[in-house]
C-alpha positions in Angstrom: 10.8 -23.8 -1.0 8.1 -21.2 0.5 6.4 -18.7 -1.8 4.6 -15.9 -0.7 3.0 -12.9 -3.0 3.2 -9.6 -2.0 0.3 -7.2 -3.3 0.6 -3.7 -3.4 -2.0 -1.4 -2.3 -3.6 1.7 -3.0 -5.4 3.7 -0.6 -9.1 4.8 -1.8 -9.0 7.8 1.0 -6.3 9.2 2.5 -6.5 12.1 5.9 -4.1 13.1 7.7 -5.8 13.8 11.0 -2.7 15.0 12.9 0.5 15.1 13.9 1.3 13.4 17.1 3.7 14.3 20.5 6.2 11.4 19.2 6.2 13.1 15.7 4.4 10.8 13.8 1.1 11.2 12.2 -2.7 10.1 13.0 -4.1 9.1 9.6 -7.5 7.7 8.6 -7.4 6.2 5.8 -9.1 3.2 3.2 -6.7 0.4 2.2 -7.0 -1.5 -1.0 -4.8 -4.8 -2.7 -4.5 -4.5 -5.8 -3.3 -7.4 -8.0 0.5 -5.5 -8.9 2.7 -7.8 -6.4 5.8 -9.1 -5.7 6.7 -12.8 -5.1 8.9 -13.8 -2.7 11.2 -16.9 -2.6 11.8 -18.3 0.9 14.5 -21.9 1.5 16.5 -23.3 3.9 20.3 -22.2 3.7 23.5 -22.2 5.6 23.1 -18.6 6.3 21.1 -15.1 5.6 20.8 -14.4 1.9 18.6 -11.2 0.7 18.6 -11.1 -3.0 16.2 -9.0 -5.9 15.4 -9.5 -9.3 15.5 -5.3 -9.3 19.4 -4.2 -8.6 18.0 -0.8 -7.9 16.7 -2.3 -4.3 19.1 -2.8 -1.4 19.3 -6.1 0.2 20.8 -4.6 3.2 19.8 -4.2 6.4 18.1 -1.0 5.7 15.4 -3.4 3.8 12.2 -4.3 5.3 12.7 -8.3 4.2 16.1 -8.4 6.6 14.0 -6.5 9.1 11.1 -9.5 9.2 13.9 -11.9 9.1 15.6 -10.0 12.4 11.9 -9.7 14.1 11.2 -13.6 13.7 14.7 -14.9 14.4 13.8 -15.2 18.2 11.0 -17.0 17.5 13.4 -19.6 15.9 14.7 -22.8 17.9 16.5 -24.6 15.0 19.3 -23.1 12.6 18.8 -19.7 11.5 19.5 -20.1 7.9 17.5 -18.7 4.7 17.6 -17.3 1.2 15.2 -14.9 1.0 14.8 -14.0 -3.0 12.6 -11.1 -4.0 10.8 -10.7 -7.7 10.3 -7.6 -8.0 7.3 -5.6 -9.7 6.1 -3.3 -7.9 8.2 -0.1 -8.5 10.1 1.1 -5.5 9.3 4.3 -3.5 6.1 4.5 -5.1 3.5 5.0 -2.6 2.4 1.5 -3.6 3.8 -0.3 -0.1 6.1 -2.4 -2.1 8.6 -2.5 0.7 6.1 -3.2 3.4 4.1 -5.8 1.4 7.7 -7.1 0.7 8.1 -7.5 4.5 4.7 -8.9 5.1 5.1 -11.6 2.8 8.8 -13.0 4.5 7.0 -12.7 7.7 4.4 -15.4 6.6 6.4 -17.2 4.7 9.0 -17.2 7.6 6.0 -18.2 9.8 4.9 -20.9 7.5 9.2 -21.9 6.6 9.9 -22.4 10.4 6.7 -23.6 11.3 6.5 -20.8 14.1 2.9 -21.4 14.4 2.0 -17.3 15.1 -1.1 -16.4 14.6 -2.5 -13.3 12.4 -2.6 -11.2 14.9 1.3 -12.2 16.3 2.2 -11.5 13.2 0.2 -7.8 12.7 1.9 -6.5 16.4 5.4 -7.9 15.1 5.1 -5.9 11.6 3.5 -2.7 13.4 6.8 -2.2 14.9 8.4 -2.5 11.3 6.2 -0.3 9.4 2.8 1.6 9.6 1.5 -0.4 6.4 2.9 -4.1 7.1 -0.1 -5.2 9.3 -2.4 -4.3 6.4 -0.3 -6.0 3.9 -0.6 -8.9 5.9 -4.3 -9.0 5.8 -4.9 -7.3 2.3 -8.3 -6.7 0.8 -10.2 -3.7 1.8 -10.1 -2.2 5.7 -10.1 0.9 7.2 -7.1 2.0 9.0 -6.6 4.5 11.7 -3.4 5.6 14.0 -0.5 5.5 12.0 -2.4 3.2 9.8 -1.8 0.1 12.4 -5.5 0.1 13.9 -7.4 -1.3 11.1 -11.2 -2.5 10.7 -12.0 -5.0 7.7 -14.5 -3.6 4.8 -16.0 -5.7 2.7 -14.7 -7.2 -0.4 -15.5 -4.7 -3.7 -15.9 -6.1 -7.0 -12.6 -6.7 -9.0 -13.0 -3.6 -11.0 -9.8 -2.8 -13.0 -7.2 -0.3 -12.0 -4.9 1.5 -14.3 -2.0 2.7 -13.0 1.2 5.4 -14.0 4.2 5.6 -12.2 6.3 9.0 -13.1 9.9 8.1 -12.3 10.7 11.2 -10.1 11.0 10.7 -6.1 8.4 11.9 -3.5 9.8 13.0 0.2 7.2 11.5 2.4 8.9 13.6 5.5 9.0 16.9 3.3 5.3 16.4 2.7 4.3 15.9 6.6 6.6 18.8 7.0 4.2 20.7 4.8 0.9 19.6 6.6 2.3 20.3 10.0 3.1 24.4 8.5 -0.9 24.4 8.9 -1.9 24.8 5.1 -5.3 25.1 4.5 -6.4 21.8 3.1 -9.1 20.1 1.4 -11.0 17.4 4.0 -11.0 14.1 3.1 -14.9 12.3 3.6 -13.7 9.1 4.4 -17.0 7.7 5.8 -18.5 8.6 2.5 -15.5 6.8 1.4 -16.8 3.6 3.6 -19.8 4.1 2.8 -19.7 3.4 -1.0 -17.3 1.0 -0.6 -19.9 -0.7 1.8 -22.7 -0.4 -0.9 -20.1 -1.3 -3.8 -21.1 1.6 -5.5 -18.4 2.3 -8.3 -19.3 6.3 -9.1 -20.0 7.1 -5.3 -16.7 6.0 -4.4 -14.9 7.5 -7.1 -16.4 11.1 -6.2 -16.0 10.8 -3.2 -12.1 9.7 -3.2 -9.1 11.7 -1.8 -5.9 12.5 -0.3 -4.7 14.9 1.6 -1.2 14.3 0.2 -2.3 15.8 -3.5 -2.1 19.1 -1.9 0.8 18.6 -0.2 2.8 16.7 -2.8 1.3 17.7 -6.5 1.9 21.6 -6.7 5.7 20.9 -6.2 6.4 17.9 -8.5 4.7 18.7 -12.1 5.2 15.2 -13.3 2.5 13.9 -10.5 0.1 16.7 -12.0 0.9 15.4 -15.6 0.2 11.8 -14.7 -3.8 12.6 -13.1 -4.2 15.3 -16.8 -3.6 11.9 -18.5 -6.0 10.0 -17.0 -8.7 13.0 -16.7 -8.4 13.2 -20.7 -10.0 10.0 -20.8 -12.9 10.5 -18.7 -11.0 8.4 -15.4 -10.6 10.3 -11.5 -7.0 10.2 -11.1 -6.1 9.9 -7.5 -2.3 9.7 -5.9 -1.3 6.6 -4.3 -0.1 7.1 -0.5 2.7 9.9 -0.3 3.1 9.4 -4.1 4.5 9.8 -6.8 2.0 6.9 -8.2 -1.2 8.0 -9.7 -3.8 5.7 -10.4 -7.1 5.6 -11.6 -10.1 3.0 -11.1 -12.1 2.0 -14.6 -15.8 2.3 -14.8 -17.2 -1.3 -14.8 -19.2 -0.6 -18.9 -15.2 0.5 -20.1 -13.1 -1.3 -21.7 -9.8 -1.1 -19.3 -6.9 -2.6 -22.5 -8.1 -0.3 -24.4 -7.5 2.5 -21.9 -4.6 1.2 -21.2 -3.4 1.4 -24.2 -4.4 4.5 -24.9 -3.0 5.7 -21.5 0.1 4.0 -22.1 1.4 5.8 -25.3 0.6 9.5 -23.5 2.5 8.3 -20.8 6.0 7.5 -22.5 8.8 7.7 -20.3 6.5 6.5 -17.3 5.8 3.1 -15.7 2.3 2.0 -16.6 0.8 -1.0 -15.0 -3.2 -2.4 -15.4 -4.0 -4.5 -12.1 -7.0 -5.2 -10.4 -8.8 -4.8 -7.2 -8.2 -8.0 -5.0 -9.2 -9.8 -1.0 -7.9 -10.4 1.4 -6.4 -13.4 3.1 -4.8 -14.3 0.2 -1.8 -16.8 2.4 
Protein backbone atom coordinates (compact mmCIF):
# COMPACT_ATOMS: atom_id res chain seq x y z
CA UNK A 1 0.00 0.00 0.00
CA UNK A 2 1.30 3.54 -1.29
CA UNK A 3 0.03 6.76 0.22
CA UNK A 4 0.42 9.96 -1.18
CA UNK A 5 -1.11 13.52 0.14
CA UNK A 6 -2.44 15.83 -2.09
CA UNK A 7 -2.26 19.63 -0.85
CA UNK A 8 -4.32 22.14 -2.24
CA UNK A 9 -3.12 25.47 -3.22
CA UNK A 10 -3.94 28.87 -3.26
CA UNK A 11 -2.50 31.36 -5.50
CA UNK A 12 -1.09 34.70 -3.59
CA UNK A 13 -1.14 36.61 -7.22
CA UNK A 14 -3.07 35.85 -9.99
CA UNK A 15 -2.61 37.93 -13.93
CA UNK A 16 -3.86 36.95 -16.74
CA UNK A 17 -1.36 38.23 -19.17
CA UNK A 18 -3.15 36.98 -22.40
CA UNK A 19 -4.88 34.95 -24.31
CA UNK A 20 -2.97 32.81 -26.71
CA UNK A 21 -3.29 31.72 -30.79
CA UNK A 22 -4.28 27.96 -29.42
CA UNK A 23 -6.95 29.66 -27.08
CA UNK A 24 -5.52 29.20 -23.92
CA UNK A 25 -4.15 31.76 -21.59
CA UNK A 26 -0.61 33.20 -20.54
CA UNK A 27 -0.86 33.71 -16.70
CA UNK A 28 1.71 34.90 -14.20
CA UNK A 29 0.90 33.93 -11.24
CA UNK A 30 2.31 32.89 -7.21
CA UNK A 31 1.57 29.34 -6.09
CA UNK A 32 1.14 28.40 -2.55
CA UNK A 33 0.36 24.63 -0.55
CA UNK A 34 -1.64 25.00 1.83
CA UNK A 35 -2.04 22.18 4.44
CA UNK A 36 -6.13 21.33 3.19
CA UNK A 37 -5.28 17.95 1.20
CA UNK A 38 -6.40 14.94 0.04
CA UNK A 39 -4.87 11.48 0.64
CA UNK A 40 -4.60 9.07 -1.71
CA UNK A 41 -4.61 5.28 -1.40
CA UNK A 42 -2.52 3.39 -4.09
CA UNK A 43 -2.27 -1.05 -4.09
CA UNK A 44 -1.73 -3.64 -6.26
CA UNK A 45 -4.97 -5.26 -7.88
CA UNK A 46 -6.27 -7.48 -10.57
CA UNK A 47 -7.40 -4.45 -12.48
CA UNK A 48 -8.19 -0.51 -12.51
CA UNK A 49 -10.26 0.58 -9.53
CA UNK A 50 -10.92 4.57 -9.01
CA UNK A 51 -12.91 5.07 -5.92
CA UNK A 52 -13.74 8.44 -3.47
CA UNK A 53 -14.67 8.97 -0.08
CA UNK A 54 -16.91 12.08 -1.71
CA UNK A 55 -19.78 10.37 -4.09
CA UNK A 56 -20.17 13.83 -5.60
CA UNK A 57 -16.66 13.13 -7.59
CA UNK A 58 -16.62 10.94 -10.67
CA UNK A 59 -14.26 8.12 -10.82
CA UNK A 60 -14.51 8.06 -14.45
CA UNK A 61 -12.37 8.63 -17.08
CA UNK A 62 -13.18 12.32 -17.11
CA UNK A 63 -11.04 12.30 -13.62
CA UNK A 64 -7.59 13.52 -13.40
CA UNK A 65 -6.53 10.24 -11.15
CA UNK A 66 -7.61 7.74 -14.26
CA UNK A 67 -5.88 10.32 -16.44
CA UNK A 68 -2.24 9.83 -14.40
CA UNK A 69 -2.98 6.15 -14.33
CA UNK A 70 -3.49 6.26 -18.43
CA UNK A 71 -0.18 8.68 -18.73
CA UNK A 72 2.04 6.18 -16.64
CA UNK A 73 0.69 2.88 -17.91
CA UNK A 74 3.39 2.85 -20.79
CA UNK A 75 5.89 3.26 -18.47
CA UNK A 76 4.71 -0.10 -16.88
CA UNK A 77 6.46 -3.54 -17.85
CA UNK A 78 4.62 -5.80 -15.21
CA UNK A 79 0.72 -6.13 -14.79
CA UNK A 80 -1.19 -3.14 -15.00
CA UNK A 81 -3.36 -3.52 -11.97
CA UNK A 82 -4.35 -0.83 -9.14
CA UNK A 83 -6.85 0.51 -6.73
CA UNK A 84 -6.57 3.85 -6.68
CA UNK A 85 -8.75 5.21 -3.41
CA UNK A 86 -9.21 8.97 -2.95
CA UNK A 87 -10.06 10.69 0.61
CA UNK A 88 -11.45 13.45 -0.13
CA UNK A 89 -11.21 17.01 1.52
CA UNK A 90 -10.59 19.42 -0.49
CA UNK A 91 -14.02 20.60 -1.94
CA UNK A 92 -14.44 20.06 -5.64
CA UNK A 93 -14.47 22.83 -8.28
CA UNK A 94 -13.18 25.12 -5.93
CA UNK A 95 -10.30 26.88 -7.32
CA UNK A 96 -8.25 25.01 -4.73
CA UNK A 97 -6.57 22.40 -7.56
CA UNK A 98 -8.16 19.50 -5.75
CA UNK A 99 -8.39 17.65 -8.94
CA UNK A 100 -4.92 18.39 -10.17
CA UNK A 101 -3.21 17.90 -6.76
CA UNK A 102 -5.45 14.65 -6.89
CA UNK A 103 -3.56 13.72 -10.07
CA UNK A 104 -0.19 14.68 -8.90
CA UNK A 105 -0.28 12.63 -6.05
CA UNK A 106 -1.24 9.07 -8.21
CA UNK A 107 1.49 10.07 -10.36
CA UNK A 108 4.11 9.75 -7.52
CA UNK A 109 2.64 7.26 -5.88
CA UNK A 110 2.29 5.31 -9.24
CA UNK A 111 6.01 6.24 -9.75
CA UNK A 112 7.02 5.14 -6.29
CA UNK A 113 4.07 1.70 -6.64
CA UNK A 114 5.76 0.51 -9.92
CA UNK A 115 9.05 1.55 -9.13
CA UNK A 116 9.23 3.56 -12.54
CA UNK A 117 12.17 5.35 -11.33
CA UNK A 118 11.05 8.99 -13.26
CA UNK A 119 12.51 11.70 -12.02
CA UNK A 120 10.74 15.12 -10.88
CA UNK A 121 11.12 16.60 -13.86
CA UNK A 122 9.55 13.24 -15.99
CA UNK A 123 7.06 13.52 -13.94
CA UNK A 124 6.27 17.63 -14.28
CA UNK A 125 6.36 17.19 -18.54
CA UNK A 126 3.99 14.06 -18.05
CA UNK A 127 1.35 16.14 -15.80
CA UNK A 128 1.76 19.42 -18.00
CA UNK A 129 -0.04 17.64 -20.57
CA UNK A 130 -2.85 16.69 -17.96
CA UNK A 131 -3.36 19.97 -16.45
CA UNK A 132 -1.86 23.51 -16.18
CA UNK A 133 -1.64 23.16 -12.26
CA UNK A 134 -0.33 19.32 -11.86
CA UNK A 135 3.46 20.18 -12.30
CA UNK A 136 3.10 22.67 -9.40
CA UNK A 137 1.21 20.23 -7.27
CA UNK A 138 3.88 17.96 -7.77
CA UNK A 139 6.45 20.21 -6.32
CA UNK A 140 4.21 22.28 -3.82
CA UNK A 141 5.58 25.04 -1.57
CA UNK A 142 5.89 28.48 -3.01
CA UNK A 143 6.99 29.17 -6.91
CA UNK A 144 6.21 31.40 -9.44
CA UNK A 145 4.49 30.13 -12.47
CA UNK A 146 4.25 31.58 -15.86
CA UNK A 147 2.71 30.11 -19.34
CA UNK A 148 -0.36 28.43 -18.62
CA UNK A 149 1.02 28.02 -15.19
CA UNK A 150 3.52 25.09 -16.41
CA UNK A 151 6.86 27.26 -16.41
CA UNK A 152 7.45 27.62 -12.87
CA UNK A 153 10.46 29.15 -10.69
CA UNK A 154 10.79 27.99 -6.92
CA UNK A 155 10.35 31.00 -4.12
CA UNK A 156 11.36 30.53 -0.97
CA UNK A 157 9.62 28.82 1.79
CA UNK A 158 7.23 31.58 4.00
CA UNK A 159 6.54 31.05 7.46
CA UNK A 160 3.49 28.70 8.18
CA UNK A 161 1.20 31.59 8.88
CA UNK A 162 -2.44 30.33 9.15
CA UNK A 163 -4.98 30.50 6.45
CA UNK A 164 -8.72 30.67 6.87
CA UNK A 165 -10.68 29.60 4.32
CA UNK A 166 -14.73 29.79 3.01
CA UNK A 167 -16.05 27.87 0.34
CA UNK A 168 -19.65 29.27 -0.97
CA UNK A 169 -21.26 26.19 -2.52
CA UNK A 170 -22.24 27.84 -5.87
CA UNK A 171 -20.14 26.90 -9.19
CA UNK A 172 -17.68 29.22 -11.02
CA UNK A 173 -17.30 28.77 -15.03
CA UNK A 174 -13.62 29.12 -15.47
CA UNK A 175 -14.27 29.30 -19.48
CA UNK A 176 -17.13 32.07 -18.93
CA UNK A 177 -14.62 34.05 -16.92
CA UNK A 178 -11.72 33.91 -19.74
CA UNK A 179 -14.55 34.67 -21.97
CA UNK A 180 -14.92 37.85 -20.03
CA UNK A 181 -11.14 38.90 -20.04
CA UNK A 182 -10.77 38.18 -23.66
CA UNK A 183 -14.18 41.03 -24.25
CA UNK A 184 -11.17 43.50 -23.21
CA UNK A 185 -12.64 44.77 -19.82
CA UNK A 186 -10.70 47.23 -18.19
CA UNK A 187 -8.98 45.55 -15.35
CA UNK A 188 -7.16 46.10 -12.33
CA UNK A 189 -3.17 44.97 -12.89
CA UNK A 190 -1.96 42.53 -10.80
CA UNK A 191 1.90 43.57 -9.13
CA UNK A 192 3.13 40.26 -9.06
CA UNK A 193 6.83 41.16 -8.50
CA UNK A 194 5.69 43.08 -5.51
CA UNK A 195 4.02 39.92 -4.91
CA UNK A 196 7.68 38.04 -5.09
CA UNK A 197 9.07 40.41 -3.63
CA UNK A 198 7.43 40.17 -0.06
CA UNK A 199 7.18 36.76 -0.31
CA UNK A 200 11.06 36.88 -0.78
CA UNK A 201 11.48 39.11 2.30
CA UNK A 202 8.66 37.10 4.25
CA UNK A 203 7.01 40.16 4.89
CA UNK A 204 3.31 39.29 6.15
CA UNK A 205 1.54 42.99 5.58
CA UNK A 206 3.55 43.67 2.19
CA UNK A 207 2.33 40.62 0.73
CA UNK A 208 -1.11 40.97 1.88
CA UNK A 209 -1.45 44.57 0.19
CA UNK A 210 -0.05 43.76 -2.39
CA UNK A 211 -2.17 40.38 -3.31
CA UNK A 212 -4.55 39.98 -6.27
CA UNK A 213 -6.40 38.38 -9.01
CA UNK A 214 -7.50 39.25 -11.98
CA UNK A 215 -10.34 36.78 -11.78
CA UNK A 216 -12.21 38.96 -8.81
CA UNK A 217 -13.17 41.25 -11.57
CA UNK A 218 -14.15 38.85 -13.77
CA UNK A 219 -15.83 36.39 -11.47
CA UNK A 220 -17.22 38.44 -8.29
CA UNK A 221 -19.71 41.07 -9.79
CA UNK A 222 -21.73 38.05 -11.29
CA UNK A 223 -21.88 35.56 -8.37
CA UNK A 224 -22.97 37.62 -5.02
CA UNK A 225 -22.12 34.71 -2.77
CA UNK A 226 -18.20 35.17 -3.79
CA UNK A 227 -18.69 39.01 -2.71
CA UNK A 228 -20.47 37.83 0.59
CA UNK A 229 -17.65 35.45 1.46
CA UNK A 230 -14.48 38.37 1.11
CA UNK A 231 -17.49 41.08 3.35
CA UNK A 232 -17.06 38.23 6.00
CA UNK A 233 -13.61 38.16 6.30
CA UNK A 234 -13.09 42.14 5.75
CA UNK A 235 -15.51 42.51 9.00
CA UNK A 236 -12.76 41.10 10.84
CA UNK A 237 -10.00 43.08 9.91
CA UNK A 238 -8.54 39.96 7.19
CA UNK A 239 -7.76 40.75 3.01
CA UNK A 240 -10.02 38.42 1.52
CA UNK A 241 -8.66 37.24 -1.75
CA UNK A 242 -10.39 34.54 -4.41
CA UNK A 243 -8.65 31.31 -4.84
CA UNK A 244 -7.77 30.61 -8.68
CA UNK A 245 -11.10 30.94 -10.93
CA UNK A 246 -13.00 30.68 -7.64
CA UNK A 247 -15.61 30.41 -5.94
CA UNK A 248 -13.07 29.84 -2.77
CA UNK A 249 -12.18 32.90 -0.85
CA UNK A 250 -9.65 32.85 1.56
CA UNK A 251 -7.86 34.97 3.80
CA UNK A 252 -4.19 34.81 5.43
CA UNK A 253 -4.12 35.66 9.49
CA UNK A 254 -1.79 38.20 10.82
CA UNK A 255 1.01 36.30 12.62
CA UNK A 256 -0.10 38.56 16.58
CA UNK A 257 -4.03 36.92 15.79
CA UNK A 258 -5.38 34.39 17.16
CA UNK A 259 -6.54 32.26 13.87
CA UNK A 260 -9.45 29.62 16.20
CA UNK A 261 -10.77 32.25 17.37
CA UNK A 262 -11.28 33.85 13.86
CA UNK A 263 -12.26 30.93 12.84
CA UNK A 264 -14.82 30.60 14.87
CA UNK A 265 -16.03 33.73 14.63
CA UNK A 266 -15.84 33.38 10.70
CA UNK A 267 -17.44 30.15 10.83
CA UNK A 268 -20.85 31.09 12.42
CA UNK A 269 -21.28 34.26 9.71
CA UNK A 270 -20.65 31.81 7.27
CA UNK A 271 -23.56 29.19 7.82
CA UNK A 272 -24.41 27.35 4.85
CA UNK A 273 -20.72 27.63 3.53
CA UNK A 274 -17.66 25.22 3.76
CA UNK A 275 -15.21 26.75 6.18
CA UNK A 276 -11.76 25.26 6.53
CA UNK A 277 -8.46 26.75 8.79
CA UNK A 278 -5.19 25.26 7.05
CA UNK A 279 -1.84 26.48 6.97
CA UNK A 280 0.78 27.59 4.62
CA UNK A 281 3.13 24.53 3.82
CA UNK A 282 6.82 23.38 1.47
CA UNK A 283 7.45 21.92 -0.78
CA UNK A 284 8.76 18.51 -1.60
CA UNK A 285 6.62 17.03 0.69
CA UNK A 286 6.91 13.03 -1.24
Amino acid sequence: MIEEKGYGKINLALQIVKRRDDGYHDIDTVFQSIGLCDTIHLREATELAITCSDPGLSCDKTNLAYKAYEALVPYRKGPKGVAIHIDKHIPIAAGLAGGSTDCAAVLRGLNRLWKLGLDRDTLCRIGAALGADVPFCLCGGTMRGSGIGDLLCALPDLPSWQVVIIHPRTAVRTPKAYRLFDEGRSLRYIDVDAVEEAVRNSNFYKLIQAMGNTFESLVMPYVPLVQECAAIFRKYGLRPLMAGSGPTVFALVPPDKVAADIFTALQAQAAGMDTYMSSLVRGDYD
